[in-house]
N, C-alpha and C positions, 0 to 999 in steps of 0.2 A: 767500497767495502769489499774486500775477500769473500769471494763464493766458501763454503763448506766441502771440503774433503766427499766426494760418494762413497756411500757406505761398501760399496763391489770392491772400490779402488782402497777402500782403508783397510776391507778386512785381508786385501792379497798384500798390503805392504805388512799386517800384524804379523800374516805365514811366513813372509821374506826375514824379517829385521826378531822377530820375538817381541816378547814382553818389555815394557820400558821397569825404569826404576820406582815406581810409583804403585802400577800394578802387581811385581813381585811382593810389594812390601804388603798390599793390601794382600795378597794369596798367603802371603807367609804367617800373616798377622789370623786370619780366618784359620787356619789348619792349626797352630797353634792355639789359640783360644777353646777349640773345638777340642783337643786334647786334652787341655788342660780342664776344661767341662765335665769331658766325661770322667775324666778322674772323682773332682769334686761332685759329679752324680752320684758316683757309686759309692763313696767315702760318708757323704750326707744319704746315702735312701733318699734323694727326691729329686725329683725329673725338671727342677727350676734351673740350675745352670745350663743344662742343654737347652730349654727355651732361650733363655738369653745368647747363647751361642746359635743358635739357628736365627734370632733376631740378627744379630751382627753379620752373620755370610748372608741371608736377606741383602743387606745396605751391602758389603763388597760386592755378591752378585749383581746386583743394580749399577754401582760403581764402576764394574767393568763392562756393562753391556753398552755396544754399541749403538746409534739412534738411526731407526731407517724411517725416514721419513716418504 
């Protein structure tokens, strides 16, 4: 069975190489959302779309963090 990547050596290859295609798309997908929220906040008067936008970068922040065991 393959050992796991050390968290030391993954996070110097993420500084080396960047973001994969997966990650960008979750970051693009978060900032957008978050845009489009606060518009729909301010258009509606009411602070529910940016809850549900800060739920969703919640789950991408989580989805990019790395696991240091």
């Amino acid at each position: 069975m393959p050992e796991p990547i050390p968290p030391q050596i993954l996070r110097a290859i993420k500084a080396d190489k960047g973001l994969c295609g997966e990650e960008q798309l979750w970051l693009s997908a978060a900032a957008v959302l978050t845009i489009v929220a606060s518009l729909l906040s301010y258009i509606a008067k009411s602070p529910m779309p940016l809850v549900f936008a800060f739920a969703f970068d919640a789950i991408a922040a989580a989805k990019l963090e790395i696991d240091d065991f």
